[in-house]
N, C-alpha and C positions, 0 to 999 in steps of 0.2 A: 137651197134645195133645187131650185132651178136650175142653174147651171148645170149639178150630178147630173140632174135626169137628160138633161141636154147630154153629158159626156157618155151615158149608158147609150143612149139611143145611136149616137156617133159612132163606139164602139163594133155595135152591133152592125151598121150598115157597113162598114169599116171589113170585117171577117166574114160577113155570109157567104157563104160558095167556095172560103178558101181549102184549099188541098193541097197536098202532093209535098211535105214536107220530108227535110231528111232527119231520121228521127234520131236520138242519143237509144235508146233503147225499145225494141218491141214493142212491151207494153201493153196496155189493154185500151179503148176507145170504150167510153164507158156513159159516152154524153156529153153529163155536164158539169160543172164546178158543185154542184151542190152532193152529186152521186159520191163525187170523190171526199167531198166534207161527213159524209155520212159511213163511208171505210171507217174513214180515220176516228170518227164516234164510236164504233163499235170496239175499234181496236186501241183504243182508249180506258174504255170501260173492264174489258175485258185483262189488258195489263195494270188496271190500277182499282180492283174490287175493294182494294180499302176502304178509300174513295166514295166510291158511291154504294146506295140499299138498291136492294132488288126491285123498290118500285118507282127508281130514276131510270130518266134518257136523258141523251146528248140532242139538244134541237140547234143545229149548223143557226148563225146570227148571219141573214141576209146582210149584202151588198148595202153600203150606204146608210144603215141602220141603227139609228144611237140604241144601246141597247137596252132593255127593262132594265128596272132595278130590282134586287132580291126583295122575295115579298109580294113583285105584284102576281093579281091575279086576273087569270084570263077566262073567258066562257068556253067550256067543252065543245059545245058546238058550232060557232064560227069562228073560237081565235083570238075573238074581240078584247080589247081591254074589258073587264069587270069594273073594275075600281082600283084606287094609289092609297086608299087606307088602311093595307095592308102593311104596305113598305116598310122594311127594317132599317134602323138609324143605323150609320154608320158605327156606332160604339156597341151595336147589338151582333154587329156580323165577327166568325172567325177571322184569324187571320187566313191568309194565304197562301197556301204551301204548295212546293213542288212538288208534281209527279215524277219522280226520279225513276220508277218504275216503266213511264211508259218511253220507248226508243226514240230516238232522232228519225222519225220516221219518212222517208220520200215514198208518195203514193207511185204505182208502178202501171198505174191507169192514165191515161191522157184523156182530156175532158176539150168539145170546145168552147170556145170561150165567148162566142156570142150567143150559149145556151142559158148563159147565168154568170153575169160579168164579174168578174171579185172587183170587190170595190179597192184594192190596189191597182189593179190596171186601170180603174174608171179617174184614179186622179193623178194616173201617169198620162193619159192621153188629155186630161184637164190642164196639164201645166205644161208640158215640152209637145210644142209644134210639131217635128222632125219625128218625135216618135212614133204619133199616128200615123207616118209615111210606112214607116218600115213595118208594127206590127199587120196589113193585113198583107204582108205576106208571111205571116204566121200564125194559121189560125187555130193551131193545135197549143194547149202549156199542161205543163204539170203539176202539184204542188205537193211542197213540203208544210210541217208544222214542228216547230221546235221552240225549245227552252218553255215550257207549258209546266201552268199553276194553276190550281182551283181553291175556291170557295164554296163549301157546299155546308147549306145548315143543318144542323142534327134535329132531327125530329122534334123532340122536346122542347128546343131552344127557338122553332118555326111554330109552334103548340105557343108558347106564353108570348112570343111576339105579336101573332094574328089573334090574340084573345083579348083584345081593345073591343069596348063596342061598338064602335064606329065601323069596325072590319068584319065581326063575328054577325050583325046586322045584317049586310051583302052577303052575306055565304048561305046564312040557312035555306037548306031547301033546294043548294044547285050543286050540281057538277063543273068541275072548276081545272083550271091546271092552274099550279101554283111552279112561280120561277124560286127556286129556293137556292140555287146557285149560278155561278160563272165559272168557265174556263178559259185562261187568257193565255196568251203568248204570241209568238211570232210567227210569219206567214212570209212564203218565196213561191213565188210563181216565173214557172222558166216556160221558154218554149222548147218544141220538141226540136227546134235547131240548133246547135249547138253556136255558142258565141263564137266567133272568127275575124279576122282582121284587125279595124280598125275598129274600141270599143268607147264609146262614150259613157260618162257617168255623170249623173244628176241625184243630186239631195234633194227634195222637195219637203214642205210643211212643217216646218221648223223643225229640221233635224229627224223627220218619223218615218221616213220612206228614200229608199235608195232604187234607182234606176240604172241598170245596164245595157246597153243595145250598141247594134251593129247595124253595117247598114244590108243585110242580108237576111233581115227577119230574126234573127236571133236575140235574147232578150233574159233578163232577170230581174223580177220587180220585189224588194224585199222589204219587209217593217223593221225598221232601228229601233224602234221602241214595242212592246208588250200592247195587243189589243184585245179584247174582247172576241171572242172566236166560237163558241158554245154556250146555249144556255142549258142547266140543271134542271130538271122539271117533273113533276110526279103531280100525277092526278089523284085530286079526293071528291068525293061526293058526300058534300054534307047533307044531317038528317035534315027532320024538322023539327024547332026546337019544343021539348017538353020539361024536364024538370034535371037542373046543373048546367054544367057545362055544352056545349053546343059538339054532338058528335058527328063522325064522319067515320069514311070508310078509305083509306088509300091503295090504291093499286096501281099500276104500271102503265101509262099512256101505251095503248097500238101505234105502229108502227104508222098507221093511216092517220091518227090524230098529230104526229110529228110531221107529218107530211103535210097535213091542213097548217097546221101553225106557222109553216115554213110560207107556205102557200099563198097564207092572208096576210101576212105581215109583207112578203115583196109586193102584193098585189094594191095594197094601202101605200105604199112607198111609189109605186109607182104611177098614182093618181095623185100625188101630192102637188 
């Protein structure tokens, strides 16, 4: 964990102040990597309603962040882990399936990049020396996300998983978001210079990350293998318990409690 927070902070001192690049397309400036992770949530949801109930969101999975497992549950009002006595076995979760419905989508927003580092560029500038040279003179990228799968539990089947006493225990009586799925796939972060010249290529972390760059700032950081990239999440507010089963109420996280979640979980990472 050290070293990351070492390569975030690097990063960062790495691009502040960069400008003036030649761009592939117009575009929008939009910030940061997280703004653009939160397009691509909406326009996720939105091509693939099978997918998800009306009282799920997409919460973008920070930089450097291993990520919950389905099941846990967190406190509505800071974020915090609740408790792991929740978590669904492996042999309890769906399988996996593709969104085939939602596009090969390239965000058309450019973000920069020492607003909110993707934690691909943060273990591209961890492993190749020369890289760090070239990106800050690009402190603009874009990103893509493709070949995308999700897990998401049916209500019913998240119902008789979290009805352990050990779990139904912790719940009564609070307001809760509960991670009840993932969304995985692949992730490419370009700069807004286009590649040119002479282009170098680097594999790193056994086979899971490919590196492209120039020596003009131009660049392409991409996942060879499928990540975790969104988590699933709906909030319930259970009662207090009286007589049967332990009830609750589910409804739809605010946009502002997605924004807290997102929030406190980089801000714990990065006091780590």
């Amino acid at each position: 964990m050290v070293k990351t927070v070492i390569a975030w902070t690097m990063l960062s001192l790495l691009v502040v102040g960069c400008a003036g690049t030649t761009s592939r397309s117009p575009g929008r400036d939009i910030g940061d990597y997280v703004n653009v992770k939160r397009e691509y949530a909406k326009a996720i949801m939105q091509a693939s309603p099978e997918t998800f109930s009306s009282q799920n969101k997409l919460v973008p999975i920070p930089p450097l962040t291993v990520p919950y497992s389905i099941g846990s549950v967190l406190l509505k009002e800071t974020g915090e882990p609740l408790t792991d006595s929740c978590v669904l076995s492996t042999s309890q979760l769906p399988a996996s399936l593709p969104l085939t419905s939602v596009p090969e989508m390239t965000s058309q927003s450019t973000f920069m990049i020492d607003l909110g580092v993707p934690k691909l560029l943060a273990e591209a500038i961890n492993h190749v020396v020369d890289f760090k040279t070239y990106l800050k003179n690009s402190g603009r990228a874009s990103l893509r996300l493709f070949e995308l799968s999700g897990i998401n539990v049916a209500r019913d089947n998240l119902d008789k998983a979290m009805a352990r006493p050990a779990c139904h225990n912790v719940l009564e009586g609070r307001e809760v978001i509960v991670v009840r799925g993932v969304i995985t796939g692949k992730e490419r972060i370009t700069s807004t210079k286009a590649l040119s010249g002479s282009v170098k290529t680097k594999i790193l972390d056994k086979d899971a990350v490919e590196i492209k760059y120039d020596t003009n700032g131009g660049y392409e950081v991409s996942n060879i293998k499928a990540e975790p990239k969104f988590w699933i999440v709906s909030e319930r507010h259970y009662k207090e318990r009286e007589r049967g089963p332990l009830a609750y109420e589910e409804v739809t996280p605010s946009d502002a409690t997605v924004d807290m979640l997102y929030g406190t979980i980089s801000k714990r990472l990065q006091s780590n």
